[in-house]
TIPAVEX-421540 format. One record per residue (C-alpha): residue in one letter; x, y, z. Coordinates in steps of 0.5 Angstrom, whole numbers, plus 2048, in hexadecimal, padded with zeros to 3 digits. Layout:
<pts>
AXYZ ...
</pts>
This chain:
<pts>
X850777819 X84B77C81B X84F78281C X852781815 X84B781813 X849787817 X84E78B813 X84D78980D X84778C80E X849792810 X84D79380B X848791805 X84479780A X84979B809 X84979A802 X84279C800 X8437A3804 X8447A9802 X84B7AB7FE X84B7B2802 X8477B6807 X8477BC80A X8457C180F X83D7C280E X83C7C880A X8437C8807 X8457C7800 X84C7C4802 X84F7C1808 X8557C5807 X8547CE807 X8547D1801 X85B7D5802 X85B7D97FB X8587DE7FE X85B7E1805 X85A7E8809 X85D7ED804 X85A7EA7FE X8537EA802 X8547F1803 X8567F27FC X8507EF7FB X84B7F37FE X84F7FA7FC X84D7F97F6 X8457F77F7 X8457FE7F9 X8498017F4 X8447FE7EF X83E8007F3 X8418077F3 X8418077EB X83A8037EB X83E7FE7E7 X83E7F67EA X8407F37E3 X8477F57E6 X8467F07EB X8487E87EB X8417E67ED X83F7DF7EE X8387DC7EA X8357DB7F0 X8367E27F3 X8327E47F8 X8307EA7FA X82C7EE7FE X82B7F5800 X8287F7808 X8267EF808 X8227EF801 X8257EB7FB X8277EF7F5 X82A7EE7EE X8317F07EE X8317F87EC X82B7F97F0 X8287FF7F6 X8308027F8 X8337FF7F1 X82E8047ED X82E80A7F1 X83680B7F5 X83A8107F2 X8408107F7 X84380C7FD X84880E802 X84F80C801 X851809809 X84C805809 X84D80080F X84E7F980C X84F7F380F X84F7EB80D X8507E380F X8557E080C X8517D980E X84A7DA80C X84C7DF806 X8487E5809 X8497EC808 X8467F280B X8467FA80A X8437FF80E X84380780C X83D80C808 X83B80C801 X8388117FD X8318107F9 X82F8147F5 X83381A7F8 X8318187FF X835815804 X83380D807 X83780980C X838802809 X83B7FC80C X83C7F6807 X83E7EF808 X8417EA801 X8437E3802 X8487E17FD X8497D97FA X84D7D87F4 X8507DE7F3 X8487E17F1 X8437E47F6 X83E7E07F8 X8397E47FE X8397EB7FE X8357EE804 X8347F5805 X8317FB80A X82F801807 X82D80680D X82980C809 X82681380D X82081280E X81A815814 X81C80F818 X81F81181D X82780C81C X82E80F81D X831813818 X837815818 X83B81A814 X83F81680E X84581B80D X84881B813 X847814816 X84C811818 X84D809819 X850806820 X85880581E X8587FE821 X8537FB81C X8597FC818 X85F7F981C X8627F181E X8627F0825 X8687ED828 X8687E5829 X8657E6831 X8607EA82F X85C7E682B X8577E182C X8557DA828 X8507DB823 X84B7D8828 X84B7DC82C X84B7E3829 X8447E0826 X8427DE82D X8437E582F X8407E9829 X83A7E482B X8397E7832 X8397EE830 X8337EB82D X8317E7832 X8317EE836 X82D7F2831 X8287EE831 X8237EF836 X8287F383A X8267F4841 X82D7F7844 X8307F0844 X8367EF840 X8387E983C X83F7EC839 X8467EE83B X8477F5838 X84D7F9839 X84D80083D X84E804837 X848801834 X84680582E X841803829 X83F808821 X83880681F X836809818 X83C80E818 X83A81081F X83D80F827 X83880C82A X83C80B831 X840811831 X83B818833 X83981D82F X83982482F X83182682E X82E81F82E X82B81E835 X826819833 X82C813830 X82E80D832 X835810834 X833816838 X82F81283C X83680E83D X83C80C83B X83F807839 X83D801837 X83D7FC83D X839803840 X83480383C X8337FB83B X8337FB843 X82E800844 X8297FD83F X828802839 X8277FD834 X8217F9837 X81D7FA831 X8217F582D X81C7EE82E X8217EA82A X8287EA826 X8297E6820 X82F7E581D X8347E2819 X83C7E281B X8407E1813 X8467E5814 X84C7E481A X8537E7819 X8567E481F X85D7E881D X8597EE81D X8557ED823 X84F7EE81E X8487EB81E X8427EC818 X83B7EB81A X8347EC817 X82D7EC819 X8287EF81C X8267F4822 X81E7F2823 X81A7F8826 X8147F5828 X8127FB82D X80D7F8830 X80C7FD836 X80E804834 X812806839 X81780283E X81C803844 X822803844 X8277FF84B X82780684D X82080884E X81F80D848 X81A80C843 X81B80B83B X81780B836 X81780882F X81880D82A X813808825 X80D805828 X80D800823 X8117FA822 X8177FB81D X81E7F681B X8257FA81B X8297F5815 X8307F6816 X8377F5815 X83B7F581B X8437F581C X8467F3823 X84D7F4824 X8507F082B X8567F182E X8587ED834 X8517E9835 X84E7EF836 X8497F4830 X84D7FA82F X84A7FD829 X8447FC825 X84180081F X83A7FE81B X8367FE816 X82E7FE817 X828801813 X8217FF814 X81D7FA811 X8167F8812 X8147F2819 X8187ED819 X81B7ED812 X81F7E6810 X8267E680D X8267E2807 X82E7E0809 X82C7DC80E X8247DB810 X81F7D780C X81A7DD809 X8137DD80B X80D7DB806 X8057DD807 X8007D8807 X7FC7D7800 X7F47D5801 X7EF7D47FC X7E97D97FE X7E27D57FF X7DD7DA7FF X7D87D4802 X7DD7D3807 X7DD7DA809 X7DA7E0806 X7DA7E7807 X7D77E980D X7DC7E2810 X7E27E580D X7E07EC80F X7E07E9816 X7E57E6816 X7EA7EC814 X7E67F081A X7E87EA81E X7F07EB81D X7F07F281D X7EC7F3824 X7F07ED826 X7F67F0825 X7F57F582C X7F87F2832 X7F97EC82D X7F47E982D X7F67E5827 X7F47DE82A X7EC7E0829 X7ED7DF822 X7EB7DA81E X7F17D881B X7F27D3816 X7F77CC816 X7FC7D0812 X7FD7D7814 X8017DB810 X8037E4812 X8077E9810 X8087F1813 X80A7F580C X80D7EF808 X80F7EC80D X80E7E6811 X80D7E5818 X8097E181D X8027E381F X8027E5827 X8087EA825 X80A7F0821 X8047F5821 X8007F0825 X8057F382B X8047F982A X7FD7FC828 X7FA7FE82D X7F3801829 X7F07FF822 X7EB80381E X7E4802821 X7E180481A X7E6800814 X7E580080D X7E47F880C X7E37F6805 X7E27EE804 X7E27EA7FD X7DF7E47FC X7E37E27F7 X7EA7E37FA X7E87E07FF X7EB7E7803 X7E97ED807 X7ED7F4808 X7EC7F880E X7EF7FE80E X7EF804813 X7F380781A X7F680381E X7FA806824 X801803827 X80380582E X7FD80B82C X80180D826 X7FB80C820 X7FD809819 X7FB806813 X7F97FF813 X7F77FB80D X7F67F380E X7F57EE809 X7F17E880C X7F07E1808 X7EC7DC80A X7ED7D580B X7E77D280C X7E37D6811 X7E97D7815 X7EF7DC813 X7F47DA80F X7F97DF80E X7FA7E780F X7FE7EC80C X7FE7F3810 X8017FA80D X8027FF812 X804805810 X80780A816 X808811816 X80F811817 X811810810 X80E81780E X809819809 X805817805 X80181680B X7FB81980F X7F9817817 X7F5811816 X7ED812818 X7EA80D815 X7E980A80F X7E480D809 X7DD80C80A X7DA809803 X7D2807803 X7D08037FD X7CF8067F6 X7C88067F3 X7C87FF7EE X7C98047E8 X7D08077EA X7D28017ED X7D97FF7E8 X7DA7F67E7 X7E07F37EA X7E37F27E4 X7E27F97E2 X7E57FA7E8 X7EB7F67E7 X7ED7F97E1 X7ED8007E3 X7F27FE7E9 X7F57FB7E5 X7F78017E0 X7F98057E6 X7FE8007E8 X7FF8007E1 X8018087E1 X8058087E7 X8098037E5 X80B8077DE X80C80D7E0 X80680F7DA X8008147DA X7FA8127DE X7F580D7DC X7EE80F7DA X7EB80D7E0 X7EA8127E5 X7E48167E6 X7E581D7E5 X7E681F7ED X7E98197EF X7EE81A7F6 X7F48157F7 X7F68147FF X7FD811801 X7FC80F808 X7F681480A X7F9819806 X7F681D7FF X7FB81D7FB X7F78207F6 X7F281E7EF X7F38177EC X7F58197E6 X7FB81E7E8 X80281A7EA X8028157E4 X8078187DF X80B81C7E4 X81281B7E8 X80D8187EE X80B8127EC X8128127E7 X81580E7ED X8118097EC X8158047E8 X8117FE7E8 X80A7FD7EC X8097F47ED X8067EF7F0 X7FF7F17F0 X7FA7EE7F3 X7F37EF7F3 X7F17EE7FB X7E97F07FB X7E47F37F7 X7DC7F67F9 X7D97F87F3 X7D37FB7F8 X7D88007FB X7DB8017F4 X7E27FE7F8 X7E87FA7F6 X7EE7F97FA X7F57F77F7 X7FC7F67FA X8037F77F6 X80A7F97F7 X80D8007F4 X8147FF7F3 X8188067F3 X8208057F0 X82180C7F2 X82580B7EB X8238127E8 X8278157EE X8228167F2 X8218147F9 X82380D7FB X8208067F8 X81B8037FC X8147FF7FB X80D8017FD X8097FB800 X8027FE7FD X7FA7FC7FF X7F68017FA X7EF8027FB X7EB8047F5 X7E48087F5 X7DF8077EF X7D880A7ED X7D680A7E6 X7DC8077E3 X7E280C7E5 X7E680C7EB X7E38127F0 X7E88117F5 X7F080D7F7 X7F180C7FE X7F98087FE X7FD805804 X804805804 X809803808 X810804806 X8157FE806 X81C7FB804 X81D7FD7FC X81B7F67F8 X8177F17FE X8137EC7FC X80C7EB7FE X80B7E5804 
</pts>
């Protein structure tokens, strides 16, 4: 009787569960079979057939469609969609019957210039539902760009393998993984089994393979790519984040995306060998890629990537959670302006030699480097090495914020930093840095130090609202391609990163400024009417769209000096970021 009882109550258990389960992350139990290998390709052919014409309304897309451009989510038709004028025609495609993944590899052109793209789709239900791209343009960072017309993909990607060939799924993900794993801090040891013919194509180039007149590259130092792991070229690789969407077990195929984060916190390493390296930049960098890996027999043979750069530590929205700044409400009774100006001295003097535990910091703490957001004790606190002695440093009571802006030095290469400090009480609460480097060209002077503003005699002192309505017209303008506002003084000098680009008045209303589509998320960060000083931050987005150029957003802290009412004197600080990126 017992046991009955014991089953009768099993089955009324049974009863109430679920009518239907299934793996996590899942919508069905059973795989979606509707659309296989070629039909994926299908797919993913026509994505780059509609992107050479800028036409997405041929696509099937979904309602949820998500997509992004060098990690920053876009409305479909955005960055590439508005600029391509052609894509290559044997573009190297790849997808997973099992996950709905597809991937192509190849160039494009925009705007008449050539670019390595890589693009990963997901298909569900006869629609596409993620599209995830990397654009590599030519830029004055120093990245591998080869010559499109005649590069030719590795033939294997393309074949079946015979039956012995091939590995389980799980495996070929485990070895994708090590080639990660050996990457990733690479000291000479090796993680992943790699053929003896080992080949690897980045951004149209081989990187394994020596090259006539390149003496300084990763393949004329060695070749191959257990060689090159082997001897500890990429030491500069602190840490590889990545995601493993796409295998192809026929094929021997594996698609990963992710990051490269160069921290560079020392400026030069050795190889296993005893020769000196040093690091082409000496500030902390990501690469964001999209990386095909082609295994036969358990070991790498092939590999061909993707890769641009993106700011410190950027997130990829597919797969990790985005970073949000901590808000404060300022109390000025709490912390006033000399307390705020201390305490945004304290965080730029500690970051030589990171010393960031000698700040006050708040209970929740938030920091970001160029939009993005990181943990204080990395980033630039790894690799500054001096800060200007003698900043600019305007503190608001109001806003509760100070801006410091001056030199910064990183392994003795000098800078523009602008940081934006809030309080949260009497400590820190967060921390937003602008750093502005040499390498992305003009407009851009050598840093000395920030201008020396003395205060004004009370009667060409200018009010705060006065102030801010005249910024605000400037932004305004920018954003309008429309003429100049009448706010300037007749010998006012716009700088662009320490360098004078000339009278205030002059751009508006000429093709410089008419790449500017639209200025947003203006923020009014400090104001001294003393000095005649107010500080905003904004962003500048450039669609390239006219033909010009490449899209891309300026992250801005604009600095306006007034006397008597009219501005004297524009001083911005820009830094150069992925096309559409939102403030952290």
């Amino acid at each position: 009787m017992r046991s009955l009882k014991i089953a009768l109550a099993a089955l009324a258990i049974g009863c109430t569960a679920p009518a239907q389960a299934q793996a996590p992350g899942e919508a069905s139990a059973v795989p979606d079979l509707s659309c296989q290998y070629d039909c994926l390709i299908e797919f993913v052919r026509d994505h780059m057939a509609a992107l050479g014409t800028r036409n997405y309304a041929m696509l099937p897309l979904a309602a949820d469609l998500m997509f992004t451009e060098n990690n920053v989510v876009l409305p479909m038709g955005q960055g590439l969609w508005r600029t391509a004028d052609d894509v290559d025609a044997d573009g190297l495609a790849v997808a997973d019957e099992t996950t709905g993944h597809a991937a192509w590899f190849g160039s494009v052109r925009e705007n008449g210039n050539p670019v390595f793209y890589a693009v990963r789709i997901h298909v569900a239900d006869g629609r596409i539902d993620e599209i995830e791209s990397v654009v590599h343009r030519r830029t004055a960072l120093p990245a591998p760009f080869g010559d499109w017309q005649n590069m030719q993909h590795f033939a294997e990607f393309y074949e079946e393998l015979p039956e012995a060939e091939r590995r389980p799924r799980e495996r070929m993900l485990a070895i994708a993984d090590a080639y990660f794993d050996t990457v990733e801090l690479n000291d000479g040891q090796v993680f992943a089994p790699f053929s003896e013919d080992c080949s690897r194509l980045e951004n149209g180039i081989s990187t394994t393979a020596p090259a006539p007149g390149a003496q300084a590259s990763a393949a004329n130092i060695a070749s191959g790519c257990r060689a090159q792991f082997e001897l500890g070229l990429y030491r500069i690789n602190k840490r590889i984040r990545r995601h493993l969407p796409l295998v192809d077990v026929r094929r021997g195929v594996v698609v990963g995306t992710g990051f490269f984060d160069h921290a560079n916190e020392w400026d030069r390493y050795l190889l296993t060998d005893g020769r000196e390296m040093r690091t082409a930049l000496k500030w902390p960098n990501s690469i964001s890629l999209i990386e095909a890996f082609r295994i036969r027999n358990a070991e790498i043979q092939r590999i061909e990537a993707t890769f641009t750069y993106v700011p410190y530590f950027m997130n990829n929205p597919f797969w990790s959670a985005p970073t949000t700044m901590a808000r404060f409400n300022p109390n000025p009774e709490a912390c006033p302006g000399d307390c705020l100006s201390e305490l945004a001295t304290r965080v730029a003097d500690g970051m030589v030699g990171n010393q960031w535990r000698g700040v006050n910091w708040g209970g929740r703490v938030g920091y970001s480097e160029n939009s993005v957001g990181i943990r204080v004790g990395e980033g630039i606190w790894r690799t500054v090495t001096a800060v200007d002695p003698d900043p600019l440093v305007i503190a608001d009571d109001l806003t509760g914020k100070a801006v410091w802006i001056g030199r910064i030095e990183e392994h003795g290469q000098p800078a523009w930093a602008a940081l934006t400090v809030s309080a949260d009480g009497v400590n820190v609460g967060s921390v937003d840095v602008l750093i502005r480097r040499s390498n992305y060209g003009a407009p851009y002077a050598e840093p000395v130090s920030a201008s020396d503003f003395a205060p004004l005699p009370l009667a060409r002192q200018t009010s705060r609202d006065d102030m801010a309505a005249a910024a605000g017209q400037f932004m305004e303008a920018l954003g309008s391609n429309g003429s100049a506002p009448d706010i300037f003084a007749a010998d006012c000098q716009w700088l662009v990163n320490g360098q004078n680009v000339g009278q205030c008045a002059a751009p508006f209303g000429t093709p410089v400024l008419a790449r500017i589509e639209r200025v947003r998320d203006r923020q009014l960060l400090a104001a001294d009417e003393t000095r005649g000083l107010i500080a905003f931050r904004f962003f500048e987005d450039l669609p390239a769209a006219g033909g010009q150029g490449y899209p891309l957003t300026y992250q801005v802290v604009e600095l306006y000096r007034f006397e008597a009412g009219r501005v004297v004197q524009v001083e911005a600080f820009t830094s150069e970021l992925p096309y559409g990126i939102q403030p952290r």
